[in-house]
C-alpha positions in Angstrom: 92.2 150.0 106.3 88.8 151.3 107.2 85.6 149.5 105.6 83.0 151.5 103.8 79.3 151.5 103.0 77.7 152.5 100.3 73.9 153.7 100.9 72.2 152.8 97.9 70.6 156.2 98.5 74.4 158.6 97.3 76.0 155.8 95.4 76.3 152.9 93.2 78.3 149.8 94.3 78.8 147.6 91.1 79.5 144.7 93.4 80.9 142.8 90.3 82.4 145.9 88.3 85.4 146.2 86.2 87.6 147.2 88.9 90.5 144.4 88.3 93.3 147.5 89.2 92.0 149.1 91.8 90.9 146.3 94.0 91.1 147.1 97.5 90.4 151.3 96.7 87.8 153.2 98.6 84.8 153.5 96.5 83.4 157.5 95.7 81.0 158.7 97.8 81.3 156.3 100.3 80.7 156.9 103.6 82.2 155.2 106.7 80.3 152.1 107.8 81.2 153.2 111.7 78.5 156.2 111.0 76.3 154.8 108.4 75.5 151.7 110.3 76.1 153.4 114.3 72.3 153.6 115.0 68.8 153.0 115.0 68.3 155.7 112.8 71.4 155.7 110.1 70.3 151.7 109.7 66.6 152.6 109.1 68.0 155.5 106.9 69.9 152.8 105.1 67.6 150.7 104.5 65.1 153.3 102.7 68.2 153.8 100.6 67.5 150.0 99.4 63.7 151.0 99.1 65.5 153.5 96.7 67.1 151.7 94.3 64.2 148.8 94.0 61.8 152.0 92.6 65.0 153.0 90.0 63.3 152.6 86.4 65.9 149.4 86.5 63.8 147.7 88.7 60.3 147.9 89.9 60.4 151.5 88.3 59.5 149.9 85.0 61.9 148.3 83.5 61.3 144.6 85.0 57.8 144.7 83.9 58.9 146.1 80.1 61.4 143.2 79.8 58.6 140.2 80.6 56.4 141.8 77.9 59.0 142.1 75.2 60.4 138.9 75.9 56.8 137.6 75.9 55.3 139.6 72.8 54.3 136.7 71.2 52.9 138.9 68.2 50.4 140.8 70.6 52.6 143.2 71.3 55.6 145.3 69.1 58.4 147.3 69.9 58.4 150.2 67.7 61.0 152.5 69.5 64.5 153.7 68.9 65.9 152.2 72.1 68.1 149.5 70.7 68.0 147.5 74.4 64.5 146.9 74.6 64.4 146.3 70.8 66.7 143.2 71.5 64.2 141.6 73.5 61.6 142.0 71.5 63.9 140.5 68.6 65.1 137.1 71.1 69.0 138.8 69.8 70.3 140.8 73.0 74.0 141.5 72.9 76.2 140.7 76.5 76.9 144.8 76.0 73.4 145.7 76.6 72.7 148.3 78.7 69.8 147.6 80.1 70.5 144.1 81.3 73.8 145.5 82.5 71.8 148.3 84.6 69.1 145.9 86.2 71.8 143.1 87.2 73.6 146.4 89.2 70.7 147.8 90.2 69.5 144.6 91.9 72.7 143.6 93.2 73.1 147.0 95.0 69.7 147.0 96.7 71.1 143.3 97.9 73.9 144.9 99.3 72.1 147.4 101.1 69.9 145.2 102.4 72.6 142.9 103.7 74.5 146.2 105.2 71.0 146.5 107.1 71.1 142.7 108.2 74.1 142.8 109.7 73.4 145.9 111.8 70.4 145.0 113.4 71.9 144.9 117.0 72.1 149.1 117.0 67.8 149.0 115.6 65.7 149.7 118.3 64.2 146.2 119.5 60.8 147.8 119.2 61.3 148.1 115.6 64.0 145.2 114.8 61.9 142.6 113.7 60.4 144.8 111.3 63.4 146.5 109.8 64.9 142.8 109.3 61.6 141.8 107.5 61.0 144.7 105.0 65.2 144.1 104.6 64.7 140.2 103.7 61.9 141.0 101.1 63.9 143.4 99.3 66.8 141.0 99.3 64.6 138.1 98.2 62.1 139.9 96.1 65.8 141.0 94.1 67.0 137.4 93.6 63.6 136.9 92.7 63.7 139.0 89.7 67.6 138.2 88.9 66.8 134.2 88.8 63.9 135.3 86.5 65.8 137.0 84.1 69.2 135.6 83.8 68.5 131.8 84.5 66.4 128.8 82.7 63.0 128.9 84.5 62.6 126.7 87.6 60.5 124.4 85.3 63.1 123.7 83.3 65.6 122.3 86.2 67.1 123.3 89.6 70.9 121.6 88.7 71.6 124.4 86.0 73.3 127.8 86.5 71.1 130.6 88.6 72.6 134.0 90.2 75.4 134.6 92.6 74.2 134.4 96.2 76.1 137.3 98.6 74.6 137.2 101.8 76.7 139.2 103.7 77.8 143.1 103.2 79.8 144.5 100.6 81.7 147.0 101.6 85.0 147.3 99.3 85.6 145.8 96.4 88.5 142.7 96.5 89.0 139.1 95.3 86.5 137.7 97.6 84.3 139.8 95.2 84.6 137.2 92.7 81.9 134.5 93.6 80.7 132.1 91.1 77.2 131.4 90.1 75.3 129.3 92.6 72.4 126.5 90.8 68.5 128.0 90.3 67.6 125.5 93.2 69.9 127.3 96.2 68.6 130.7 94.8 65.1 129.6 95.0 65.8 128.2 98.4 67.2 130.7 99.9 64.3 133.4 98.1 61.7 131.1 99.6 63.9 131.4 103.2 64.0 135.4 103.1 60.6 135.9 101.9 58.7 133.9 104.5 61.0 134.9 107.5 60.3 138.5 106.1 56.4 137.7 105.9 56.7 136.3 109.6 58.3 139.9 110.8 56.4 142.7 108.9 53.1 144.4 109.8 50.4 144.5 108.0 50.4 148.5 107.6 52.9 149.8 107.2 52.6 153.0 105.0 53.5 152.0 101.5 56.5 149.9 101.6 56.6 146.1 103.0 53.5 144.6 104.7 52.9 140.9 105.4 50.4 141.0 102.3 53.0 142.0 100.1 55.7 139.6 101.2 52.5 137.1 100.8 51.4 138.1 97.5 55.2 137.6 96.5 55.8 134.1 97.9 52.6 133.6 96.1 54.5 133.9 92.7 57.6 132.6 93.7 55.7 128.9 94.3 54.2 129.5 91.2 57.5 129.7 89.4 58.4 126.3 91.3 54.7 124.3 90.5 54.0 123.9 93.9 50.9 125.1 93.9 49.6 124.6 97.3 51.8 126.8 98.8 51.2 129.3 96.2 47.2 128.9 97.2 48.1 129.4 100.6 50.5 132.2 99.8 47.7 134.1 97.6 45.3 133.1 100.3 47.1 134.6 103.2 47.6 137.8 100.9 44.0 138.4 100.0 42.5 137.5 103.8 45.0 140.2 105.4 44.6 143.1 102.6 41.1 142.9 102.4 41.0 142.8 106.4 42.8 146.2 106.3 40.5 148.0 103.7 42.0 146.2 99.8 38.9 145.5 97.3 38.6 145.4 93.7 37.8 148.9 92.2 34.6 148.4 90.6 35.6 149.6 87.0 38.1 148.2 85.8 39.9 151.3 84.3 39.7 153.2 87.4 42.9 150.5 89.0 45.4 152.1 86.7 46.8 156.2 86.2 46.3 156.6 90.2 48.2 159.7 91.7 48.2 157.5 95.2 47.7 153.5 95.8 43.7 152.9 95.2 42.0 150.0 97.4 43.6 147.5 94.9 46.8 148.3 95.2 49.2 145.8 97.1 52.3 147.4 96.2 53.2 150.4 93.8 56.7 152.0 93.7 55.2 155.7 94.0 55.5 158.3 91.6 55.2 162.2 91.7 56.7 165.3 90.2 60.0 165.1 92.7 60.2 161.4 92.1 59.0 161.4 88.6 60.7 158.3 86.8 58.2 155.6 85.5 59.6 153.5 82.4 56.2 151.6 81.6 54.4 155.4 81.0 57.4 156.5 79.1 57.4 154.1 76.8 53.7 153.1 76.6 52.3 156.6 76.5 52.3 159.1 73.9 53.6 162.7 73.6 50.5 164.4 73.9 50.7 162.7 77.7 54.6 163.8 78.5 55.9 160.6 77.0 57.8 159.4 74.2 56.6 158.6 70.6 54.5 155.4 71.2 57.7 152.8 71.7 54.8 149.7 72.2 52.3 149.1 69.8 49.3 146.6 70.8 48.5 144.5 68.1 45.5 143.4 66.5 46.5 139.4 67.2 46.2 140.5 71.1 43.2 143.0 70.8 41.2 139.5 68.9 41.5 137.8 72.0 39.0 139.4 74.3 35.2 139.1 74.2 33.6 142.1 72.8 31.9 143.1 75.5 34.7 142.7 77.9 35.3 146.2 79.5 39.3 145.2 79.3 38.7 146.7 76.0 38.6 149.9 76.6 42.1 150.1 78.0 42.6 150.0 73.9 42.9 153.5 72.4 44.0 154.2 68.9 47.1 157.3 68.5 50.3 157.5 66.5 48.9 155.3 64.0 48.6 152.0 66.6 46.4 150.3 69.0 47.8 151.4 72.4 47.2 150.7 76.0 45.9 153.4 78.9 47.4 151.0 81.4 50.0 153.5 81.7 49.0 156.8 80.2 48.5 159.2 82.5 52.4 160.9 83.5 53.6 161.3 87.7 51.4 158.0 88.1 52.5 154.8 90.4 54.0 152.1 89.1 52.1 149.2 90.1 54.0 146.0 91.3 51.3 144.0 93.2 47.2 144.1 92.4 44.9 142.5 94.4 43.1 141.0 90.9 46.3 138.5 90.7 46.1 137.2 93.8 42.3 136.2 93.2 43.3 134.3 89.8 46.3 132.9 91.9 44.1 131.0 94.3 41.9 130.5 91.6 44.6 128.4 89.5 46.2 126.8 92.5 43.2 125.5 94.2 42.0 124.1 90.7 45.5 121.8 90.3 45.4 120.7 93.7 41.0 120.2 94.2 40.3 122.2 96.8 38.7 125.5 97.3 40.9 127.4 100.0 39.2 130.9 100.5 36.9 129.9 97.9 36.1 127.7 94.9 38.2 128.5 91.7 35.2 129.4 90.0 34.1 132.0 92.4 37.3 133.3 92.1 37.1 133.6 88.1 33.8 135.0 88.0 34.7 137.9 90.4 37.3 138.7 87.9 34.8 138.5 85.1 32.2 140.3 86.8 33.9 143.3 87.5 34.8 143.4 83.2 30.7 142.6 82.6 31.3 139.2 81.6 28.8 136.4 82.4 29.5 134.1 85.1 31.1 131.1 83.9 29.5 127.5 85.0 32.5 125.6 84.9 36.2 126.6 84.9 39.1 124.5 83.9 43.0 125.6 83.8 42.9 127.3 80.3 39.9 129.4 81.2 42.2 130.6 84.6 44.9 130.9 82.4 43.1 132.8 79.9 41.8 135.1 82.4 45.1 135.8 83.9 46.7 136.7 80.5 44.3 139.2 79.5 43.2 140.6 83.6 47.3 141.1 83.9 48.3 142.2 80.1 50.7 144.8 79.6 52.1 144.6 83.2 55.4 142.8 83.2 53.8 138.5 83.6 54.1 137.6 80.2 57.3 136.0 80.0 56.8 134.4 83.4 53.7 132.9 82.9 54.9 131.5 79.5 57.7 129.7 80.7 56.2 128.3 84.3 53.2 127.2 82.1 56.3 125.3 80.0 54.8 127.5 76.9 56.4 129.5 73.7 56.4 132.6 72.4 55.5 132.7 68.5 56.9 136.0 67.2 55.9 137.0 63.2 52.5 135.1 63.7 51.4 134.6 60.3 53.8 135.8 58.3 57.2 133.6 56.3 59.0 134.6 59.2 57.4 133.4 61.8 59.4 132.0 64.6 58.5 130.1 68.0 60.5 129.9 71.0 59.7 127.4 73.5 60.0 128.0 77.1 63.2 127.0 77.9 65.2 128.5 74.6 68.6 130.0 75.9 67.3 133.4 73.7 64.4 134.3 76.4 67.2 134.3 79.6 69.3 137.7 79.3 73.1 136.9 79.6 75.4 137.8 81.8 76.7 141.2 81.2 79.5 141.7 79.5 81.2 143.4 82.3 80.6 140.9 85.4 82.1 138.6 83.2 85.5 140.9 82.4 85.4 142.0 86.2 85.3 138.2 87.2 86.5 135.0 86.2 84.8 132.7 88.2 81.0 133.8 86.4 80.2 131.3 83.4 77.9 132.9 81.0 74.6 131.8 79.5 74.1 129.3 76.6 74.0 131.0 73.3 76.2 134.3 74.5 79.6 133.0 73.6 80.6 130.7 76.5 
C-alpha cells in the first residue's frame, strides 16, 4: 500500500483519532508522500504548512495564551462569555469532552507531524538551505511539546517521574496500531524539548523574515529552563536572545502602549504569528475586545483586585479602559492585529530573575534590567531589587498575555479564585484541576494513554 502525507496546510491528521475501524484507510485529502516530500521545494512548502497550523487560533493564534490566563485568573481576571470551554478553565471544572483542549492537543500534534514529515526528508533540501529548514522544523516540533507538557502534565517543579505527553519523532503517515503510543514521563519530554530547541537555535539565522531566527529559538529555551529551575541556562538563554535581537535592530518601544495593536512586528517584537484581513483569526482580540472594535461582547473582564496592584503612576495603566460595564484591556483591541508570542520586555526580566538566583550579572546586573522595565512605564529607578520585586514586575510587564499559569506553578504558587468572598477557593500549584485532561477522544482512540488525576482514571 502507498504511504501518505498530510501537509498540515489541506488537512488535519488527528494522529490519535477515533479511527479504531478504519485503521490502515487512506486519510481525505492526502496527498502522496512520493510528491509532497520529492523536492527542495515541496519539503520547504511542507514545512510552511507546519508554520500553518502553529498560527491556528488553537495554538499561538490565541488560544494558548487565553488558557494560561484563565487557568491563572486568580480573581484579577473573569470570564464573562458564553463559550462554555474557556468558562471551564476559568472555573478549575473542564470536562475530558472539551472542545478546546481537544482542538489544541490535535492542533499541536499535527504541526509535530509535519515537522517530523520535514525531518525525515531533508536529504531532497538544497544543502544551502538544509540546516536551516531542519532548525525552523526542530523549533516548531519542540516549541509544540513545549506547550503540550504545559498544559496536559504536572509542572516540571512538581516532578519529572509523573505522566507527560506522547513523544512521536518520526512521520505519521497513515493511521494503524503503531499509532497507539503511551505517554512518555515530563523528564524525556523536557529532554528531548531542550535537545530540538538548541540543535534548532544552533541551525537557524538570525533573520529570517518573520518565522524562526536564532533569537527566537533563544528566547524559547529561555522559558523552557525556567519551567525546569535551572536558571543559569535560562540567563544564558535570555542572554543570547537579547544580544542577537538587539544586534539586528530589536529595542523597547519607548511607550509602552505603542508594543501592542501593531499591523506588522514593531522593534519589540521577537515573534508574532501575523495577522491581516486574508489571514484574519486572532482569539486573544476576539475575546478581549469589544463589538465596537469587530469582536465579541467583552468575554474577559479585568478586575478591580488586578487593576489595585499597579502604582498609580505606572503607565501599564492605561492599557485599562472601561466599556460593556467592565474594566478591560487594549492589549488586544485593535482587529487584523499580530498575535504576539515573543517580546523583547520578557527576555530583559528573564535575565533579570535568573542572574539574581544565581549572583551574577550576565549582560547586566538584575537591577539594571528591572529599572529598564520600569523606566519605560515612568516608574523610579529602584535601589535594590530582590526576587518578588522581578517577580512582581514580570506579572504586571507580561499581564494578559498567556504567563499566568506558568509563572504560578514554576514559582510553586496558587491561584485564589473568589478572593474575598464565602466562596473563595485556592489551588496550589500542582492541583490536578490546573493540568487539562486527556481528551476524551485520544483516550477512546487508544488504549495505551492513562488519563489525568481527577478526570476519571
Amino acid at each position: 500500500m502507498k504511504k501518505y502525507i498530510i501537509t498540515g496546510l489541506i488537512c488535519s491528521l488527528a494522529i490519535f483519532s477515533g479511527c479504531d475501524d478504519q485503521l490502515n484507510q487512506v486519510p481525505r485529502q492526502s496527498i502522496d508522500q512520493n510528491l509532497a516530500l520529492s523536492n527542495d521545494a515541496n519539503v520547504k512548502s511542507t514545512l510552511l504548512g507546519a508554520y500553518s497550523e502553529i498560527r491556528s487560533t488553537f495554538l499561538y493564534g490565541g488560544r494558548v495564551q487565553l488558557y494560561a490566563e484563565m487557568l491563572g485568573a486568580n480573581s484579577e481576571v473573569r470570564w464573562e462569555g458564553t463559550f462554555n470551554q474557556p468558562r471551564e478553565m476559568f472555573n478549575k471544572q473542564i470536562f475530558v469532552t472539551n472542545s478546546f483542549v481537544e482542538g489544541t492537543w490535535a492542533a499541536a500534534y499535527r504541526a509535530i507531524n509535519v515537522a517530523n514529515n520535514v525531518l525525515a526528508s531533508l536529504d531532497v533540501v538544497n544543502e544551502a538551505d538544509r540546516g536551516r529548514v531542519e532548525g525552523e522544523a526542530l523549533f516548531i516540533r519542540g516549541s509544540m511539546y513545549f506547550e503540550l507538557i504545559k498544559l496536559y502534565a504536572q509542572p516540571y517543579t512538581a516532578g519529572t517521574s509523573g505522566l507527560g505527553v506522547p513523544l512521536v519523532l518520526t512521520p505519521t503517515r497513515a493511521v494503524t496500531e503503531e499509532n497507539f503510543v503511551s505517554r512518555n514521563t515530563i523528564g524525556e519530554v523536557y529532554q528531548q524539548i531542550l535537545s530540538d530547541l538548541n540543535r534548532s537555535e544552533s541551525l537557524v539565522p538570525a533573520v529570517n523574515s518573520f518565522l524562526a531566527r536564532n533569537y527566537v529559538v533563544a528566547a524559547q529555551l529561555s522559558r523552557v529552563y525556567l519551567q525546569m529551575e535551572r536558571f543559569a541556562d535560562a540567563r544564558d538563554a535570555a542572554n543570547r536572545a537579547i544580544t542577537a535581537a538587539t544586534a539586528n535592530g530589536k529595542s523597547l518601544i519607548p511607550v509602552f502602549l505603542n508594543a501592542f495593536n501593531t499591523e506588522n512586528d514593531s522593534n519589540e517584537d521577537l515573534f508574532t504569528i501575523q495577522v491581516n484581513t486574508q489571514d484574519p483569526a486572532n482569539d486573544m482580540f476576539l475575546f478581549y475586545s469589544l463589538p465596537e472594535f469587530g469582536a465579541r461582547g467583552g468575554d474577559v473582564a479585568i478586575m478591580q483586585r488586578h487593576i489595585d496592584l499597579y502604582n498609580q503612576d505606572d503607565d501599564r495603566l492605561l492599557q485599562f479602559f472601561f466599556s460593556a460595564g467592565e474594566e478591560r484591556t487594549s492589549k488586544w483591541r485593535d482587529q487584523f492585529r499580530n498575535v504576539k508570542v515573543f517580546r523583547l520586555a520578557e527576555l530583559y526580566l528573564t535575565r533579570a530573575e535568573a542572574n539574581l538566583r544565581e549572583g551574577t550579572a550576565i549582560g547586566a546586573t538584575p537591577l539594571e534590567d528591572v529599572n529598564r522595565i520600569r523606566a519605560r512605564v515612568s516608574l523610579p529607578a529602584l535601589l535594590t531589587v530582590s526576587i518578588p520585586d522581578i517577580l512582581n514586575e514580570r506579572k504586571l510587564e507580561l499581564a494578559h498575555e498567556g504567563h499566568a499559569i506558568h509563572d504560578v506553578r514554576r514559582t510553586r504558587g496558587s491561584v485564589t479564585e473568589n478572593a474575598g468572598t464565602p466562596n473563595s477557593v485556592t489551588f496550589q500549584f500542582n492541583d490536578p484541576r490546573l493540568v487539562f485532561p486527556i481528551p476524551q477522544r485520544e483516550m477512546d482512540a487508544n488504549p495505551n494513554l492513562v488519563q489525568n488525576e481527577g478526570y476519571g482514571n
